[in-house]
C-alpha positions, 0 to 999 in steps of 0.5 A, spaced: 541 288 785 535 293 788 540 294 794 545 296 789 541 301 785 540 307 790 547 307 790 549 305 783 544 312 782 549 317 786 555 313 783 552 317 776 550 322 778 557 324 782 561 322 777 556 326 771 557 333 776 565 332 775 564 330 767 561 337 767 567 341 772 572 338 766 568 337 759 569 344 757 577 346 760 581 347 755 586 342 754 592 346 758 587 346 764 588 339 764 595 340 765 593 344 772 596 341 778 591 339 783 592 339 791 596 332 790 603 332 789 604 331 782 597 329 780 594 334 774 586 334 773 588 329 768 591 325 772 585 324 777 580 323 771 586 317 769 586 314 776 579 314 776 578 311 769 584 306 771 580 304 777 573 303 774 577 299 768 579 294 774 573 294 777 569 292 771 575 286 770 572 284 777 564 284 775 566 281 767 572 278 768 574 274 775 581 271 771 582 277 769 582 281 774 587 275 778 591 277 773 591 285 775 592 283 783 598 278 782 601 284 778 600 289 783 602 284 789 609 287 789 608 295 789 600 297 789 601 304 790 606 304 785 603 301 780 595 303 781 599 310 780 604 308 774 597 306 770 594 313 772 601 316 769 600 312 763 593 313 761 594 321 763 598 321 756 592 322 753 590 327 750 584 330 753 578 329 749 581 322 748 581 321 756 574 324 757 571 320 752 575 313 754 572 315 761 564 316 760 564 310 756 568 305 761 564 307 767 558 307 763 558 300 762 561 299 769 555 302 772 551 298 767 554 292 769 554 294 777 547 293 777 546 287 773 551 283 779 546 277 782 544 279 790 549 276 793 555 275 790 561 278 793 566 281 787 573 280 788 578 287 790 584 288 793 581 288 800 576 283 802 571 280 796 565 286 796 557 287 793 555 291 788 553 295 792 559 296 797 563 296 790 559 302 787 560 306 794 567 305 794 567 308 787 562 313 789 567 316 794 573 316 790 569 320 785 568 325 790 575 325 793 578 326 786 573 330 784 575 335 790 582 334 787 579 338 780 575 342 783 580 345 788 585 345 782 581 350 778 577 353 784 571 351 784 566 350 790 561 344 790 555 343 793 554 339 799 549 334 797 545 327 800 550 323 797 555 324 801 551 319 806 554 313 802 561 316 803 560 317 811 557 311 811 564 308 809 567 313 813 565 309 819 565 302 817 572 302 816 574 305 823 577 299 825 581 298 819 584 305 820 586 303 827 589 296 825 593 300 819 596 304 824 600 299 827 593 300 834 588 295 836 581 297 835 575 299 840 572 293 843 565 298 844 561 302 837 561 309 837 556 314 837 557 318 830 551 323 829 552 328 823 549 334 820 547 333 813 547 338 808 539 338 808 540 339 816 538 333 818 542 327 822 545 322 820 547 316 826 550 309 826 552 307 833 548 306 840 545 313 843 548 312 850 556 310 847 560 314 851 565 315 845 562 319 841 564 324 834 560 329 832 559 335 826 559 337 819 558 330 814 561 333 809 566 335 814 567 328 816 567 325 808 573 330 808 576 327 814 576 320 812 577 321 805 583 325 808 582 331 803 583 337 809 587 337 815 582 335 821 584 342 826 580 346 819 574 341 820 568 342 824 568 335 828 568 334 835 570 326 839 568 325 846 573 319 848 580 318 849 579 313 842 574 317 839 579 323 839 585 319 836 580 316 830 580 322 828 586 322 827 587 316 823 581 316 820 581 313 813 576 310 808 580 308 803 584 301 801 591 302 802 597 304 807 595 310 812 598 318 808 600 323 810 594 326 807 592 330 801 
Protein backbone atom coordinates (compact mmCIF):
# COMPACT_ATOMS: atom_id res chain seq x y z
CA UNK A 1 0.00 0.00 0.00
CA UNK A 2 2.83 2.64 0.71
CA UNK A 3 4.52 1.82 -2.68
CA UNK A 4 1.18 2.40 -4.12
CA UNK A 5 0.51 5.80 -2.73
CA UNK A 6 2.98 8.32 -4.35
CA UNK A 7 1.73 6.71 -7.65
CA UNK A 8 -2.07 6.48 -6.64
CA UNK A 9 -1.49 10.36 -5.92
CA UNK A 10 -0.21 11.33 -9.58
CA UNK A 11 -3.08 9.01 -10.71
CA UNK A 12 -5.64 11.70 -8.98
CA UNK A 13 -4.19 14.30 -9.83
CA UNK A 14 -3.53 13.33 -13.78
CA UNK A 15 -7.01 12.49 -14.17
CA UNK A 16 -8.43 15.76 -12.18
CA UNK A 17 -6.47 18.07 -14.49
CA UNK A 18 -8.40 16.09 -17.55
CA UNK A 19 -11.94 16.37 -15.48
CA UNK A 20 -11.10 20.23 -15.73
CA UNK A 21 -10.25 20.26 -19.65
CA UNK A 22 -14.08 18.59 -20.23
CA UNK A 23 -16.32 19.58 -16.93
CA UNK A 24 -17.19 22.97 -18.73
CA UNK A 25 -17.29 21.93 -22.73
CA UNK A 26 -20.61 22.07 -23.93
CA UNK A 27 -22.27 19.09 -24.79
CA UNK A 28 -21.51 19.28 -28.67
CA UNK A 29 -17.55 19.96 -27.93
CA UNK A 30 -18.16 16.32 -26.78
CA UNK A 31 -18.65 15.45 -29.98
CA UNK A 32 -15.27 17.01 -31.09
CA UNK A 33 -13.12 14.38 -33.04
CA UNK A 34 -9.87 13.76 -31.29
CA UNK A 35 -6.53 13.00 -33.14
CA UNK A 36 -7.49 9.14 -33.01
CA UNK A 37 -9.40 7.93 -35.94
CA UNK A 38 -12.95 8.02 -35.08
CA UNK A 39 -12.73 8.60 -31.29
CA UNK A 40 -14.85 12.00 -30.12
CA UNK A 41 -13.69 13.65 -26.58
CA UNK A 42 -16.46 11.37 -25.19
CA UNK A 43 -15.00 8.46 -26.66
CA UNK A 44 -11.57 9.12 -24.61
CA UNK A 45 -13.57 10.22 -21.15
CA UNK A 46 -15.36 6.40 -22.09
CA UNK A 47 -12.59 4.42 -22.82
CA UNK A 48 -10.92 5.54 -19.70
CA UNK A 49 -14.22 5.25 -17.49
CA UNK A 50 -14.31 1.60 -19.33
CA UNK A 51 -11.18 0.73 -18.07
CA UNK A 52 -11.05 1.75 -14.93
CA UNK A 53 -14.50 -0.19 -14.55
CA UNK A 54 -12.32 -3.53 -15.53
CA UNK A 55 -9.57 -2.63 -13.32
CA UNK A 56 -11.96 -1.85 -10.16
CA UNK A 57 -13.63 -5.72 -11.07
CA UNK A 58 -9.72 -6.82 -10.95
CA UNK A 59 -9.25 -5.35 -7.14
CA UNK A 60 -13.04 -6.15 -5.89
CA UNK A 61 -14.23 -8.99 -8.11
CA UNK A 62 -11.39 -11.76 -9.42
CA UNK A 63 -14.45 -13.88 -11.00
CA UNK A 64 -15.88 -10.99 -12.43
CA UNK A 65 -13.25 -10.04 -14.07
CA UNK A 66 -12.47 -13.77 -15.34
CA UNK A 67 -15.80 -13.14 -16.90
CA UNK A 68 -14.66 -9.95 -18.79
CA UNK A 69 -11.39 -11.54 -20.19
CA UNK A 70 -12.99 -14.71 -21.40
CA UNK A 71 -15.34 -12.21 -23.18
CA UNK A 72 -12.89 -10.36 -24.86
CA UNK A 73 -10.55 -13.45 -25.49
CA UNK A 74 -11.69 -13.69 -29.24
CA UNK A 75 -11.44 -9.57 -30.38
CA UNK A 76 -9.58 -7.55 -27.39
CA UNK A 77 -9.41 -4.49 -29.42
CA UNK A 78 -12.32 -4.75 -30.68
CA UNK A 79 -14.38 -5.32 -27.67
CA UNK A 80 -12.23 -2.69 -25.25
CA UNK A 81 -13.43 -0.25 -28.27
CA UNK A 82 -17.36 -1.58 -28.56
CA UNK A 83 -17.51 -0.76 -24.76
CA UNK A 84 -16.15 2.99 -25.16
CA UNK A 85 -18.77 2.98 -28.37
CA UNK A 86 -21.20 2.09 -25.76
CA UNK A 87 -20.72 4.18 -22.72
CA UNK A 88 -19.93 7.42 -25.13
CA UNK A 89 -23.69 7.18 -25.76
CA UNK A 90 -24.29 8.91 -22.91
CA UNK A 91 -24.77 12.08 -22.50
CA UNK A 92 -22.18 14.13 -21.40
CA UNK A 93 -23.07 15.12 -17.70
CA UNK A 94 -24.13 11.32 -17.41
CA UNK A 95 -20.80 10.38 -18.77
CA UNK A 96 -18.45 12.74 -16.44
CA UNK A 97 -20.35 11.90 -13.60
CA UNK A 98 -20.23 8.09 -14.24
CA UNK A 99 -16.48 8.71 -14.51
CA UNK A 100 -15.53 10.78 -11.10
CA UNK A 101 -17.36 8.37 -9.28
CA UNK A 102 -16.09 4.85 -10.69
CA UNK A 103 -12.36 6.10 -10.64
CA UNK A 104 -12.79 7.57 -7.23
CA UNK A 105 -13.44 4.29 -5.88
CA UNK A 106 -10.79 2.62 -7.87
CA UNK A 107 -8.44 4.97 -6.75
CA UNK A 108 -9.59 4.49 -3.25
CA UNK A 109 -9.59 0.93 -3.80
CA UNK A 110 -5.85 0.68 -5.29
CA UNK A 111 -4.79 1.88 -2.19
CA UNK A 112 -6.34 -0.60 0.07
CA UNK A 113 -4.73 -3.65 -2.25
CA UNK A 114 -2.27 -5.62 0.64
CA UNK A 115 1.63 -5.37 -0.57
CA UNK A 116 2.02 -8.09 -2.56
CA UNK A 117 -0.62 -8.98 -4.05
CA UNK A 118 -0.51 -9.13 -7.82
CA UNK A 119 -4.04 -8.12 -9.39
CA UNK A 120 -5.13 -9.93 -12.31
CA UNK A 121 -5.08 -8.19 -16.24
CA UNK A 122 -4.96 -8.76 -19.77
CA UNK A 123 -1.04 -9.07 -19.36
CA UNK A 124 0.71 -10.47 -16.92
CA UNK A 125 -0.83 -10.26 -12.97
CA UNK A 126 0.42 -6.66 -11.83
CA UNK A 127 0.61 -4.67 -8.13
CA UNK A 128 -1.39 -1.78 -6.85
CA UNK A 129 1.36 0.14 -7.76
CA UNK A 130 2.20 -1.28 -11.60
CA UNK A 131 -1.69 -0.97 -11.89
CA UNK A 132 -2.22 2.85 -10.99
CA UNK A 133 0.95 3.36 -13.27
CA UNK A 134 -0.82 1.92 -16.08
CA UNK A 135 -3.64 4.10 -15.58
CA UNK A 136 -1.98 6.92 -14.90
CA UNK A 137 -0.29 6.58 -18.63
CA UNK A 138 -3.43 5.94 -20.14
CA UNK A 139 -4.99 8.93 -18.51
CA UNK A 140 -2.16 11.07 -19.75
CA UNK A 141 -2.05 9.37 -23.23
CA UNK A 142 -6.14 9.98 -23.73
CA UNK A 143 -5.89 13.20 -22.10
CA UNK A 144 -3.57 14.35 -24.78
CA UNK A 145 -6.09 13.12 -27.40
CA UNK A 146 -9.01 15.89 -25.52
CA UNK A 147 -6.37 18.46 -25.24
CA UNK A 148 -5.45 18.09 -28.92
CA UNK A 149 -9.27 18.00 -30.01
CA UNK A 150 -9.88 21.24 -28.21
CA UNK A 151 -6.53 22.91 -28.55
CA UNK A 152 -5.29 23.16 -25.43
CA UNK A 153 -1.52 23.04 -24.39
CA UNK A 154 -0.46 20.87 -21.10
CA UNK A 155 2.02 21.49 -19.04
CA UNK A 156 4.93 19.05 -18.54
CA UNK A 157 5.13 17.80 -15.09
CA UNK A 158 7.07 15.32 -12.63
CA UNK A 159 4.38 13.07 -13.23
CA UNK A 160 5.51 11.82 -16.33
CA UNK A 161 8.62 9.81 -14.25
CA UNK A 162 5.87 7.06 -13.83
CA UNK A 163 4.94 7.00 -17.24
CA UNK A 164 8.70 6.80 -18.75
CA UNK A 165 9.38 4.43 -16.35
CA UNK A 166 6.75 2.30 -17.95
CA UNK A 167 8.00 3.32 -21.11
CA UNK A 168 11.52 1.70 -20.47
CA UNK A 169 10.17 -1.61 -18.62
CA UNK A 170 8.26 -2.55 -21.34
CA UNK A 171 11.14 -2.33 -23.92
CA UNK A 172 11.23 -5.85 -24.58
CA UNK A 173 7.69 -6.35 -24.89
CA UNK A 174 7.81 -3.70 -27.87
CA UNK A 175 10.42 -5.87 -29.43
CA UNK A 176 8.75 -9.13 -28.90
CA UNK A 177 5.40 -7.85 -30.45
CA UNK A 178 7.24 -6.89 -33.25
CA UNK A 179 7.97 -10.31 -34.34
CA UNK A 180 12.26 -9.33 -32.74
CA UNK A 181 14.00 -10.54 -30.21
CA UNK A 182 15.07 -8.25 -27.43
CA UNK A 183 18.67 -6.92 -26.56
CA UNK A 184 20.73 -9.20 -24.42
CA UNK A 185 22.27 -5.96 -22.53
CA UNK A 186 20.23 -3.01 -20.70
CA UNK A 187 20.38 0.47 -22.18
CA UNK A 188 21.40 3.59 -20.65
CA UNK A 189 18.31 5.82 -20.92
CA UNK A 190 18.65 9.35 -19.39
CA UNK A 191 15.93 12.15 -19.72
CA UNK A 192 15.44 15.63 -19.16
CA UNK A 193 12.54 16.27 -16.57
CA UNK A 194 10.57 19.35 -17.04
CA UNK A 195 12.31 20.53 -13.63
CA UNK A 196 15.47 20.33 -15.56
CA UNK A 197 16.95 17.66 -13.94
CA UNK A 198 17.82 13.55 -15.24
CA UNK A 199 15.84 10.85 -14.86
CA UNK A 200 18.15 7.52 -15.76
CA UNK A 201 17.61 3.62 -15.81
CA UNK A 202 20.15 1.45 -17.00
CA UNK A 203 24.06 1.23 -16.40
CA UNK A 204 26.39 4.39 -17.06
CA UNK A 205 29.06 2.68 -19.64
CA UNK A 206 25.83 0.86 -21.75
CA UNK A 207 26.82 1.25 -25.10
CA UNK A 208 23.18 1.53 -26.21
CA UNK A 209 22.29 4.51 -25.52
CA UNK A 210 18.76 6.91 -25.65
CA UNK A 211 18.64 10.12 -24.60
CA UNK A 212 16.09 13.77 -24.67
CA UNK A 213 13.11 15.25 -23.77
CA UNK A 214 10.92 12.73 -21.05
CA UNK A 215 8.06 14.09 -22.02
CA UNK A 216 9.44 13.57 -25.56
CA UNK A 217 9.78 10.09 -24.45
CA UNK A 218 6.17 9.69 -22.78
CA UNK A 219 5.05 10.80 -26.06
CA UNK A 220 6.99 8.23 -28.22
CA UNK A 221 6.34 5.03 -26.01
CA UNK A 222 2.66 6.05 -25.79
CA UNK A 223 2.96 6.58 -29.69
CA UNK A 224 0.94 10.15 -29.37
CA UNK A 225 3.84 11.93 -32.06
CA UNK A 226 5.88 10.82 -34.85
CA UNK A 227 9.31 10.00 -33.67
CA UNK A 228 11.03 12.11 -36.49
CA UNK A 229 8.92 15.38 -34.53
CA UNK A 230 10.63 14.12 -31.22
CA UNK A 231 13.57 15.57 -29.30
CA UNK A 232 15.40 11.92 -28.99
CA UNK A 233 18.30 10.48 -29.85
CA UNK A 234 19.77 6.59 -29.55
CA UNK A 235 23.20 5.43 -29.61
CA UNK A 236 23.27 1.83 -30.92
CA UNK A 237 21.94 0.13 -34.00
CA UNK A 238 19.02 -1.61 -31.20
CA UNK A 239 18.55 1.36 -29.28
CA UNK A 240 17.69 3.52 -32.80
CA UNK A 241 15.43 0.62 -33.89
CA UNK A 242 13.53 0.89 -30.42
CA UNK A 243 12.55 3.96 -30.94
CA UNK A 244 11.03 2.85 -33.50
CA UNK A 245 8.85 0.46 -32.01
CA UNK A 246 8.49 1.75 -28.72
CA UNK A 247 5.35 1.13 -26.97
CA UNK A 248 4.07 1.18 -23.36
CA UNK A 249 0.66 0.13 -23.89
CA UNK A 250 -0.97 -3.70 -23.76
CA UNK A 251 -1.68 -4.74 -26.95
CA UNK A 252 -0.56 -5.45 -30.79
CA UNK A 253 1.83 -2.80 -32.05
CA UNK A 254 -0.19 0.39 -34.34
CA UNK A 255 0.26 2.51 -36.27
CA UNK A 256 0.44 4.99 -33.86
CA UNK A 257 -1.81 7.95 -32.95
Amino acid sequence: MATARPIVDDLRAESDFLDGLVADLPAERWAAATPAPGWTVAHQIAHLLWTDRVALLSVDDEDAFTEVLGAAASDPLGFVDRGAEEIAEAAPTELLADWRATRHTLHDALLAVPDGRKLVWFGPPMSAASMATARLMETWAHGLDVADAIGVERPATARLRSIAHIGVRTRDFAFAINGLTAPVEPFRVELIAPDGSTWDWGPEDAPQRVTGSAEDFCLLVTQRRSPSTLDMTAEGEDAKRWLTIAQAFAGPPGPGR
